[in-house]
N, C-alpha and C positions, 0 to 999 in steps of 0.2 A: 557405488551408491548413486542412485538415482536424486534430480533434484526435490522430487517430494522430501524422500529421505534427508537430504541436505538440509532441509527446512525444518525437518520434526527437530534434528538434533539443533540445530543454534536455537531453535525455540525450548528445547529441552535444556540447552545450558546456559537461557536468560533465566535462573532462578528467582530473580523478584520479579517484578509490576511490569518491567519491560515485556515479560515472555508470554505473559497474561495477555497483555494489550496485545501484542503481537500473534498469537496465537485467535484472538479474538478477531482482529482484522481482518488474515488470511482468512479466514473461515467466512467472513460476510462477503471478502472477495470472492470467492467459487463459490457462493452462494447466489452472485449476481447473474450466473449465467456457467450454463454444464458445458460450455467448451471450452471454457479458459484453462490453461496450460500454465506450471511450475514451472518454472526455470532456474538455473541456480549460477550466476553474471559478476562478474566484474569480482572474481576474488572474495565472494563471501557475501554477496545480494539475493535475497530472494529474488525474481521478477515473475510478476502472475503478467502473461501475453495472450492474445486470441488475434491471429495477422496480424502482429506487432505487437513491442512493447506496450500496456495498459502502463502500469504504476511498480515502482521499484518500492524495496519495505527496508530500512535500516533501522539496528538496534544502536545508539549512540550513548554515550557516557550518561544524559540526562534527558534523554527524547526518544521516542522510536517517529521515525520520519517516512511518510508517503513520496512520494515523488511520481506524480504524473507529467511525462513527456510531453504531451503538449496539453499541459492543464489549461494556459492561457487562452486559449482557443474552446474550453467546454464554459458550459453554463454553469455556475453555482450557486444556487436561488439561497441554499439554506447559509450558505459561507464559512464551509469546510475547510479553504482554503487559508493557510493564515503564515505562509511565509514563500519568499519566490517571485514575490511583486515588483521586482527591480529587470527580472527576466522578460523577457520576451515571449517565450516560448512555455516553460515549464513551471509550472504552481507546486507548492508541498500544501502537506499536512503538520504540523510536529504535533507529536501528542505529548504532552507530558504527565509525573503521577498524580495522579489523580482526576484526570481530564475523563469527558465519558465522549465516545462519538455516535452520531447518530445513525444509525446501522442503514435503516432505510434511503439517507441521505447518499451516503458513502456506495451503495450500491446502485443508486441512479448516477454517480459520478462517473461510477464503473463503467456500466451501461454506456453514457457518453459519450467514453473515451472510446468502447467498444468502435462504436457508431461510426467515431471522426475520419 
């Protein structure tokens, strides 16, 4: 199974809001840019990559979480960012149910990171 594949299926077996949001995500991710690459990392990780790691996606008990690698280092005008501020390096996302994100936001982050 290819890591696309890897990804349809954990998003296909997040049956509530998780797999929603997540499925939602992915999709503004490759939405930000037609070279970005699926990867499928660390035992069970999405990673969307273009010359490096971009942003890691995790489904958690109560959160599905972004994780950009060196988020500390991108611009966040709109402030996407809302956990990971003790780090150095790496900023999240956590989305929780019912959180809504802003698509256009989220894809200039992308971009960003692309860039860094």
């Amino acid at each position: 199974m290819n890591p696309s594949e890897q990804i349809d299926q954990l998003i296909a077996g997040l049956t509530d809001w998780r797999g929603d949001t997540l499925g939602g995500i992915r999709k503004t991710i490759l939405a930000a840019d037609p070279d970005i690459v699926e990867e499928w990392k660390w035992m069970g990780s999405p990673v969307w990559c273009l010359d490096g790691n971009i942003v890691v996606g995790n489904a958690h008990k109560d959160k599905v979480k972004l994780t950009f690698s060196h988020g500390a280092s991108l611009p966040d005008p709109d402030n996407l960012f809302n956990n990971g501020f003790g780090g150095k390096v790496w900023r999240a996302i956590d989305m929780f149910e019912g959180d809504r994100l802003n698509e256009g936001a989220l894809k200039e982050l992308v971009r960003a990171a692309i860039d860094y």
